[in-house]
C-alpha positions in Angstrom: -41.0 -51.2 -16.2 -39.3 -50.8 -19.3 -37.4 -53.2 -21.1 -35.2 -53.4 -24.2 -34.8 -56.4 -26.8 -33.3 -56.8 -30.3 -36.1 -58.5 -32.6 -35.3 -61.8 -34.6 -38.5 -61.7 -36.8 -36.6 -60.6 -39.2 -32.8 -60.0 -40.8 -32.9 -56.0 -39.6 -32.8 -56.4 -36.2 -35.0 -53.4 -35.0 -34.1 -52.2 -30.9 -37.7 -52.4 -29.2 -38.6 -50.7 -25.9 -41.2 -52.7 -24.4 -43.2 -51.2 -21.6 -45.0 -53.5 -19.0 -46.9 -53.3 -16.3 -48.7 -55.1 -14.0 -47.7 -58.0 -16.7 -49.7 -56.3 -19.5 -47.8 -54.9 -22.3 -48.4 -51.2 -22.5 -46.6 -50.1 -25.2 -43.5 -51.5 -27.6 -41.9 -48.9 -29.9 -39.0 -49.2 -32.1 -40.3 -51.8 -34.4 -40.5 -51.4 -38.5 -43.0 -54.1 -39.2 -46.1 -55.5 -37.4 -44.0 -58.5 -36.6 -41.5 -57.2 -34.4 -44.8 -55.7 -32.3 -45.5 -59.4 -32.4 -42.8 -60.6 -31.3 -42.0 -57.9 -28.3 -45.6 -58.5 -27.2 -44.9 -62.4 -26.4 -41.1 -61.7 -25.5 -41.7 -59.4 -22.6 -44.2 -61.5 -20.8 -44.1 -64.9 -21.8 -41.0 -66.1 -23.9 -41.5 -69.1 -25.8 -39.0 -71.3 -28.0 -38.6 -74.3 -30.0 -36.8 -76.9 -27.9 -34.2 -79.0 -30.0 -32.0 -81.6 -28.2 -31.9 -85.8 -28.6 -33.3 -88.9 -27.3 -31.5 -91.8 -26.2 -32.3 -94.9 -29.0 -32.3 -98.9 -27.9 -30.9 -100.9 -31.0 -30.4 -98.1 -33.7 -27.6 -98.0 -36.2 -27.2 -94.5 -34.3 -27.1 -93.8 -30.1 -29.5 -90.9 -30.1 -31.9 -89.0 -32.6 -32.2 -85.6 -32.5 -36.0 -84.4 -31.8 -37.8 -80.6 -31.3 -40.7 -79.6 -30.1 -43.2 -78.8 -32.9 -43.9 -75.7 -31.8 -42.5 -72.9 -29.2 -43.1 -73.8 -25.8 -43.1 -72.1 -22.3 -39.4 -70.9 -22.3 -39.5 -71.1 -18.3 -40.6 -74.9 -18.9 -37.6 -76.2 -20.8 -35.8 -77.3 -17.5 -38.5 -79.7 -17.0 -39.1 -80.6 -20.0 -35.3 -81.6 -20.1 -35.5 -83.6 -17.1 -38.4 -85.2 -18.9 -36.8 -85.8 -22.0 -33.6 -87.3 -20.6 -35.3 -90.3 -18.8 -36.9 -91.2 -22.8 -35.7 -93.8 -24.9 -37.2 -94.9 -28.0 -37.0 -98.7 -29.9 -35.4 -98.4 -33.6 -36.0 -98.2 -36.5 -36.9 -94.0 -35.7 -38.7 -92.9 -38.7 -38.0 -88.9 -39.9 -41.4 -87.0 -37.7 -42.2 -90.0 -35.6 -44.0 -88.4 -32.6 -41.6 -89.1 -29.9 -44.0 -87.6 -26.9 -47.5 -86.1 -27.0 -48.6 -83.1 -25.1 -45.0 -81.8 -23.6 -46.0 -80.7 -19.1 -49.6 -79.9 -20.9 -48.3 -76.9 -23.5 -50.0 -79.2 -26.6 -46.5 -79.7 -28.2 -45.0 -82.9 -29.4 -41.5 -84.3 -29.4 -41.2 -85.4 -32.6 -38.0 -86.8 -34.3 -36.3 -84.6 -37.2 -33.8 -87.9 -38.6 -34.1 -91.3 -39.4 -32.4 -93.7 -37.7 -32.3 -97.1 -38.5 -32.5 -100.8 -36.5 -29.1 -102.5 -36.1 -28.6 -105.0 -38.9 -29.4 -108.4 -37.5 -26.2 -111.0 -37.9 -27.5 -113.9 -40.4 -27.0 -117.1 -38.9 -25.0 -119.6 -40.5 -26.5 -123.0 -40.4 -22.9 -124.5 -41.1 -21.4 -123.1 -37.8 -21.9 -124.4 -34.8 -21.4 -122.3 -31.4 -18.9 -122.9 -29.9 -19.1 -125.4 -26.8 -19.2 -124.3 -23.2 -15.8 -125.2 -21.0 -15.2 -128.8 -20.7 
């Protein structure tokens, strides 16, 4: 089976014909650089991608903080890993690379956080104010 792909190694965009069979990548032609070989090798039988999306945060300045995966993963696994990822939340204060989750489904990849987001600033009591009484 033959199958066609643009390559986004690079800026030039070569057209690759990929040839596999049985799974096994026969041949890929088309390509200018070594990369784009590279890239139509892993593309025709097992995609992979960095995952980017957020993750719900309990007392932060902000609701969510965007997180990816620290390396490509299993393209096939991202539905899971969604379903996965949108059961998390994480306590503030989020710290910029804080390692959200270890070990994604068992690919080796973490979650890890790509913003900061702070706690909610606590209000100061005021020892002069009393609360206010219940009803009478």
């Amino acid at each position: 089976m033959k199958k066609r792909l643009i390559c986004i190694s690079c800026p030039v965009g070569c057209e690759l014909t990929v040839e596999v069979e049985n799974g096994k990548v026969i041949s890929v032609s088309g390509n200018r650089c070594p990369r784009g070989e590279a890239y139509a090798r892993e593309e025709a039988v097992e995609p992979r991608r960095v995952l980017a999306t957020s993750v719900k945060v309990l007392g932060g300045e902000l609701p969510l903080v965007s997180v990816k995966t620290d390396r490509p993963i299993p393209k096939n696994l991202i539905p899971q890993i969604m379903e996965l990822v949108k059961g998390l939340s994480v306590n503030a204060p989020v710290e910029l690379g804080q390692v959200i989750l270890e070990n994604l489904l068992d690919t080796g990849a973490k979650l890890v956080a790509t913003r900061a987001v702070p706690r909610l600033p606590q209000e100061p009591l005021n020892p002069g104010v009393r609360p206010a009484a219940g009803p009478p």
